[in-house]
C-alpha positions in Angstrom: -20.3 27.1 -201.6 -23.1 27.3 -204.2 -22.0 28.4 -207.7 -23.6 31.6 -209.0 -26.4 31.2 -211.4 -26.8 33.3 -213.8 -30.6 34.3 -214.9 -31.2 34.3 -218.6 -34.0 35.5 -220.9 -35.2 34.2 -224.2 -36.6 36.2 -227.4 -38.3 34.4 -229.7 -39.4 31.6 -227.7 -40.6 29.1 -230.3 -38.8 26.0 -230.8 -35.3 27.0 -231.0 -36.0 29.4 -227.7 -37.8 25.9 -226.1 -34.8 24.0 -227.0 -32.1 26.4 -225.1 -34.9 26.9 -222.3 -35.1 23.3 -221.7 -30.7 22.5 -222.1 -30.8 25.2 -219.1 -32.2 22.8 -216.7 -29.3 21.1 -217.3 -27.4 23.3 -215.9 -26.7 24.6 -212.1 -25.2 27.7 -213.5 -27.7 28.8 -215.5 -31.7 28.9 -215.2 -34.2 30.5 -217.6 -36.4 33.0 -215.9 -38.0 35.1 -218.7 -39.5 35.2 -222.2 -40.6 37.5 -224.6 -42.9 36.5 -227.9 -45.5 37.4 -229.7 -48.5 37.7 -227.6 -49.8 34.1 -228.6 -46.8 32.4 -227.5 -46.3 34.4 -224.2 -50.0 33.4 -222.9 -48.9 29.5 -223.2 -45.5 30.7 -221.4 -47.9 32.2 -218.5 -49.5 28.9 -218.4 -46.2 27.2 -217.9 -45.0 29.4 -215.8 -47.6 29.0 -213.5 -46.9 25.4 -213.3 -50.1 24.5 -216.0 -47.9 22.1 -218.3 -50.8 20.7 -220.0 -52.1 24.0 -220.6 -49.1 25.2 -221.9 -48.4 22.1 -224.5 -51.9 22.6 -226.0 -51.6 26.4 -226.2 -47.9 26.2 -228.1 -48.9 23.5 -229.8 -51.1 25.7 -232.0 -47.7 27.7 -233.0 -44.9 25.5 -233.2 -46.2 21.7 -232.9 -42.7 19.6 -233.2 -41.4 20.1 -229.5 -44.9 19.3 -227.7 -44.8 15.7 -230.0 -40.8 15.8 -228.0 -42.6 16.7 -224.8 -45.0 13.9 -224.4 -42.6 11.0 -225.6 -39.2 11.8 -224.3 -38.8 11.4 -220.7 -36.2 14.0 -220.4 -37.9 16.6 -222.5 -40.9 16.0 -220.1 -38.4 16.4 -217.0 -36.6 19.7 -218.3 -40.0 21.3 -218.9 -41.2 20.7 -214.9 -38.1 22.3 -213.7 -38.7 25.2 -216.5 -41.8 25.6 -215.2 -40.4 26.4 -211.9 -38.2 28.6 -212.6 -39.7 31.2 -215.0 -41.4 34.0 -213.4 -45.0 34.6 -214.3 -44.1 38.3 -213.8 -41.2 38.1 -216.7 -42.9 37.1 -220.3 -43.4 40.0 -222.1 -44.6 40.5 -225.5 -42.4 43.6 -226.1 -38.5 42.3 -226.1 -37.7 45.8 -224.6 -39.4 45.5 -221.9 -37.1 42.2 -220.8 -33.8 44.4 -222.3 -34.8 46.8 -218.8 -34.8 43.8 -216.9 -32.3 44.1 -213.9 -32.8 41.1 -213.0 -31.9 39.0 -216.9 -27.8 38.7 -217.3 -27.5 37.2 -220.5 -30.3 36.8 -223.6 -30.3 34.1 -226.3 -32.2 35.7 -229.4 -33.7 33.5 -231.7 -35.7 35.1 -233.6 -36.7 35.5 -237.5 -33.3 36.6 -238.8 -34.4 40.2 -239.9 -34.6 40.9 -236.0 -31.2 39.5 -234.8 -29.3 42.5 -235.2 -31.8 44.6 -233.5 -32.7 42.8 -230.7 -29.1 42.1 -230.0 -28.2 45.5 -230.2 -31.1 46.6 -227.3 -30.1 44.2 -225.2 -25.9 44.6 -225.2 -26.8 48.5 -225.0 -28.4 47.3 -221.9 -25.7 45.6 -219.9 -27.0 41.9 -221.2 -24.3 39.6 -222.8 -25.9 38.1 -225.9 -26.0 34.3 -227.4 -27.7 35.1 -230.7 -28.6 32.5 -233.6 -27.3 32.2 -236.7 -27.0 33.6 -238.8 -25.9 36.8 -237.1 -27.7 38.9 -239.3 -29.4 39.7 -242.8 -26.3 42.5 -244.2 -22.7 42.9 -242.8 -23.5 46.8 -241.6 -25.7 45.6 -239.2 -23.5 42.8 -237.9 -20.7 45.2 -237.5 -23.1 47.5 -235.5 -23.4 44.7 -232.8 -20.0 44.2 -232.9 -19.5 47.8 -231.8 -22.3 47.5 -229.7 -20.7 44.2 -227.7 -17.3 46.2 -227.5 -19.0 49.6 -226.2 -21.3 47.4 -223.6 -18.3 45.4 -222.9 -20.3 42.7 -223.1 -20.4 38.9 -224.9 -21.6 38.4 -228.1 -21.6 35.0 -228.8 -23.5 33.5 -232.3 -24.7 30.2 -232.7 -22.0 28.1 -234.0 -22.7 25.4 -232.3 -20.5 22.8 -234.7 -17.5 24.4 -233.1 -17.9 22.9 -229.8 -18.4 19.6 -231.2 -14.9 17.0 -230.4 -15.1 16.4 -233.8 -14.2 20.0 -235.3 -12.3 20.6 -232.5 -9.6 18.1 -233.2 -9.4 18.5 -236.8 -8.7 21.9 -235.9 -5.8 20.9 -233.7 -4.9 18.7 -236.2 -4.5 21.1 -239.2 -2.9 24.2 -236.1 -0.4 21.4 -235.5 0.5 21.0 -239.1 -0.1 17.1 -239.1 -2.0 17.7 -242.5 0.7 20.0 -244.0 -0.8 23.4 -245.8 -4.3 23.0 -246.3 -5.0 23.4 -250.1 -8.7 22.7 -250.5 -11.8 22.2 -248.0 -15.3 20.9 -249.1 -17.9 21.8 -247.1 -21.7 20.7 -247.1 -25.2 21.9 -245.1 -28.3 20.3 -247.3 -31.6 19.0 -246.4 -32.0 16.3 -248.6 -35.9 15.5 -249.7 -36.8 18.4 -247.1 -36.7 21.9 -246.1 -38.7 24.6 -244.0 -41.4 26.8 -244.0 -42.5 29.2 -242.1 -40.4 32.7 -242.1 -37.6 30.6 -243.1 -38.7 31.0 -246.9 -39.9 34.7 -246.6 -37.1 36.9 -247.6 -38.5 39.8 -245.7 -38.1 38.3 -242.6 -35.2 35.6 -243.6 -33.0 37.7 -245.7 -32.5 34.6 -247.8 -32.9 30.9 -248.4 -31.0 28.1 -248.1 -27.7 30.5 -248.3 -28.0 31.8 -245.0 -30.1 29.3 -243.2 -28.0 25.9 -244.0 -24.9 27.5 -245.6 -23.8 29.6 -242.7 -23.1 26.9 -240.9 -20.7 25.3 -243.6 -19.3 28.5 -244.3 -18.1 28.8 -240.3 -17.2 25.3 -239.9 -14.2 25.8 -243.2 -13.2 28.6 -241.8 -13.2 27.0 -238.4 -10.7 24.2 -238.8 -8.7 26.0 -241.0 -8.0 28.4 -238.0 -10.1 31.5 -238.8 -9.1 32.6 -242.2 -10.5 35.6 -244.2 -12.2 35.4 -247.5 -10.3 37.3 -250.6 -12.7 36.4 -252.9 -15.8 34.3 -254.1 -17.8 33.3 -257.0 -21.3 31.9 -256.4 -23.8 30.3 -258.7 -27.2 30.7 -256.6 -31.1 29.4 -257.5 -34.5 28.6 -257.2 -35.0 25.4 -258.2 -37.6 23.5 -255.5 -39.8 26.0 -254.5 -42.5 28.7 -254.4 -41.2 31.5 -253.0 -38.3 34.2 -253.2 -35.4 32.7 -251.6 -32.5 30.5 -252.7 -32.5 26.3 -252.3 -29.3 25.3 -254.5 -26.0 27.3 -253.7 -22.5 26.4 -254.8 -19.9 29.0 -253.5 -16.2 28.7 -254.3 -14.2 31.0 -252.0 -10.7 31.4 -251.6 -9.0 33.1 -248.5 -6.0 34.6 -247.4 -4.1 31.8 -246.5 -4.0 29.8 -249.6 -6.6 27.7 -249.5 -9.8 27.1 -251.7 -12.9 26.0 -250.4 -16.2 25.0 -251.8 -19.3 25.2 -250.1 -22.9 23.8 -250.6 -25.7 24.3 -249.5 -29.3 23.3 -250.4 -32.9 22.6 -249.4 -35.3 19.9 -251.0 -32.0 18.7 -252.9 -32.1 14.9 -254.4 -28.7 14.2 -252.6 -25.6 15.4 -250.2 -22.0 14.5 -249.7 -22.2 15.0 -246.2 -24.6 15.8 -243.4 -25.1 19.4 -241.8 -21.6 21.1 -241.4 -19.7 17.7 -242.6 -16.4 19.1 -244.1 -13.1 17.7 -245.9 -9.9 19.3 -245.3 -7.0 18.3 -247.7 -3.8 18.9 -247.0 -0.2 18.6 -248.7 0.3 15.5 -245.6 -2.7 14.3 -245.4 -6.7 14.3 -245.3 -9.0 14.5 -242.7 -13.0 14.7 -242.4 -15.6 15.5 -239.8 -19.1 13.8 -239.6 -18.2 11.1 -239.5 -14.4 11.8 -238.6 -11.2 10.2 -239.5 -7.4 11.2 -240.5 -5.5 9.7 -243.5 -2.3 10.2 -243.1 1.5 8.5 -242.8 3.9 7.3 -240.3 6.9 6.9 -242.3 6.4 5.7 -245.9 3.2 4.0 -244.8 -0.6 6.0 -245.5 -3.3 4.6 -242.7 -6.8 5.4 -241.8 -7.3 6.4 -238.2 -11.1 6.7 -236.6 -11.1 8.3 -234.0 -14.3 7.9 -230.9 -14.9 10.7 -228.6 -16.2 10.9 -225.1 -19.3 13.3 -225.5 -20.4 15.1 -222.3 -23.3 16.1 -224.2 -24.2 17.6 -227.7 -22.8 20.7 -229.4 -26.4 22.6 -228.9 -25.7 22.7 -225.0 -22.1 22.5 -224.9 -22.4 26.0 -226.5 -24.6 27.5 -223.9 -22.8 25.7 -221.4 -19.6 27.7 -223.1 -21.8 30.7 -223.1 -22.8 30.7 -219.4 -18.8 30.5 -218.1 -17.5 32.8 -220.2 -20.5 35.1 -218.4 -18.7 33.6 -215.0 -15.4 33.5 -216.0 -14.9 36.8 -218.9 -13.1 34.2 -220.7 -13.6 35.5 -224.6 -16.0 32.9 -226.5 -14.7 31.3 -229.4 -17.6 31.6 -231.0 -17.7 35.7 -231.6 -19.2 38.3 -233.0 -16.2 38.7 -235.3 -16.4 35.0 -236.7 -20.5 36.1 -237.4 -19.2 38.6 -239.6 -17.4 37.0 -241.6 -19.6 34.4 -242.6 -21.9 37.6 -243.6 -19.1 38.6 -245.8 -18.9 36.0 -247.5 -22.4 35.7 -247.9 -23.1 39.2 -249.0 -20.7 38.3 -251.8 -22.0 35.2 -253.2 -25.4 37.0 -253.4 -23.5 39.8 -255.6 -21.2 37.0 -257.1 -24.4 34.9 -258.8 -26.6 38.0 -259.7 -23.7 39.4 -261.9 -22.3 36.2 -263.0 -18.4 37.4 -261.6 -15.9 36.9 -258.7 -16.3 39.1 -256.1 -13.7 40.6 -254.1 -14.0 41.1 -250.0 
């Protein structure tokens, strides 16, 4: 017997919304069947839609160039966008996101848009019956992410944000490793999320429609992954020293965030964009413990058996990367109404904690959560 596939809308359809469009063919549980954009964008999703790939590279092209250079040189990429093309509906790209909220026929909705519009879009769509995948970060101010979070609970249905570093074997063992105690109590994390010599454009660095800079764009991520291995914890307090430093515009590109949370430990975050140099990649994180030390990108475990300290490196078998193993988590728990462990709940707490360094570096203090 065929499994059920479960018929998913995108909106905000530029690359990100390619991106999970394309994973989806992956997928025989899954399939993408409608869009909504700005006008621009749906007119080259018509053309794909109706099977005119060509058409539809050259008209998208014109908005968001880096997938189409993707789609003509990777022989996947050029795969996944035939079966796309087959299985969005002509009928189903709207340029008004409501309209694909009174869908009937759209079950579950990734939103990736500019941040402002996270919280409402999710909103419209969980008050009509859709569960919701939505980007990080979950929103621009914690009152709106607790509105979705009332709005998932009231709808009864999934609101899942786009930690996607949690579903990587990586995290997930450190996790295990620090739940099991093999690290003893965990005293200190570093975490790090910093383009180095780069950074975006774009919306990204308009603080209308971002809600902030490199903060909330990269440091989100480093923010979820500390409290991910650590098992969850909740910030007490934070002190945050944020700036300007590569850039013309209004949003932050150096941030240094010390936090400390209510089980004992005390993290430091950083994040950055156009910086000179990083400890770690996107999301790479140290965890020290009493017992030993572990790290994630790249991963390995000092530690003792007996009186003797060893390094140990651990490979993983990798049944694909974390940006589709999450929609591939998203799309059973739709099946299954297994809870995601990637909630609503663990969205607003990385908002907390961002609202707080904000406060924390414009008045020069500690703030309390």
């Amino acid at each position: 017997m065929k499994a059920k596939q479960i018929n998913l809308g995108v909106v905000g359809a530029g690359n990100m919304g390619l991106g999970f469009a394309l994973r989806c063919t992956k997928l025989d549980t899954a399939k993408v069947i409608a869009i909504a954009d700005v006008p621009e964008v749906c007119s080259a999703y018509r053309a794909l839609a109706k099977g005119k790939i060509e058409e539809f590279l050259k008209e998208f092209s014109k908005h968001k160039p880096g997938m189409v250079s993707r789609a003509r040189s990777d022989p996947e990429v050029s795969i996944a966008l035939k079966i796309l093309a087959k299985e969005l509906d002509p009928e189903k790209i709207y340029s008004d996101y409501h309209d694909l909220a009174e869908d009937s026929d759209i079950e579950g909705v990734y939103v990736a848009t500019p941040n402002v519009y996270h919280a409402p879009v999710s909103i419209t769509m969980l008050e009509n019956n859709k569960h919701v995948l939505c980007e990080k970060p979950m929103a621009t101010r914690v009152d709106e992410a607790e509105e979705m979070i009332k709005a998932s609970k009231k709808s009864g249905k999934i609101l899942q944000i786009g930690f996607h570093h949690r579903f990587d074997p990586d995290a997930q063992y450190v996790r295990n490793l620090v739940k099991a105690g093999v690290l003893g109590p965990i005293y200190k994390t570093k975490s790090y999320a910093i383009h180095v010599n780069k950074g975006p454009g774009g919306w990204f660095v308009q603080k209308e429609l971002a809600g902030g800079g490199a903060l909330i764009d990269m440091g989100v991520h480093a923010i979820d992954m500390t409290r991910f291995l650590l098992g969850d914890p909740k910030a007490k307090k934070v002190y945050a020293k944020i700036e300007t430093r590569f850039g013309d515009y209004d949003v932050d590109d150096v941030d240094i965030l010390v936090i400390e949370f209510d089980n004992g430990c005390t993290s430091i975050v950083e994040s950055g964009w156009w910086n000179t140099y990083s400890d770690g990649s996107e999301a790479a994180t140290q965890v020290f413990g009493e017992k030993g030390y572990a790290r994630i990108y790249p991963t390995e475990v000092h530690t003792k058996i007996g009186d003797t300290w060893g390094v140990f490196k651990p490979s993983f078998k990798r049944r694909g990367s974390a940006h589709f193993l999450i929609i591939e988590h998203f799309v059973d728990c739709i099946l299954t109404g297994k809870p995601t462990i990637s909630p609503g709940e663990a969205g607003l707490e990385a908002q907390k904690i961002i609202e707080a360094a904000y406060k924390s570096s414009e008045l020069g203090k500690a703030i309390f959560i």
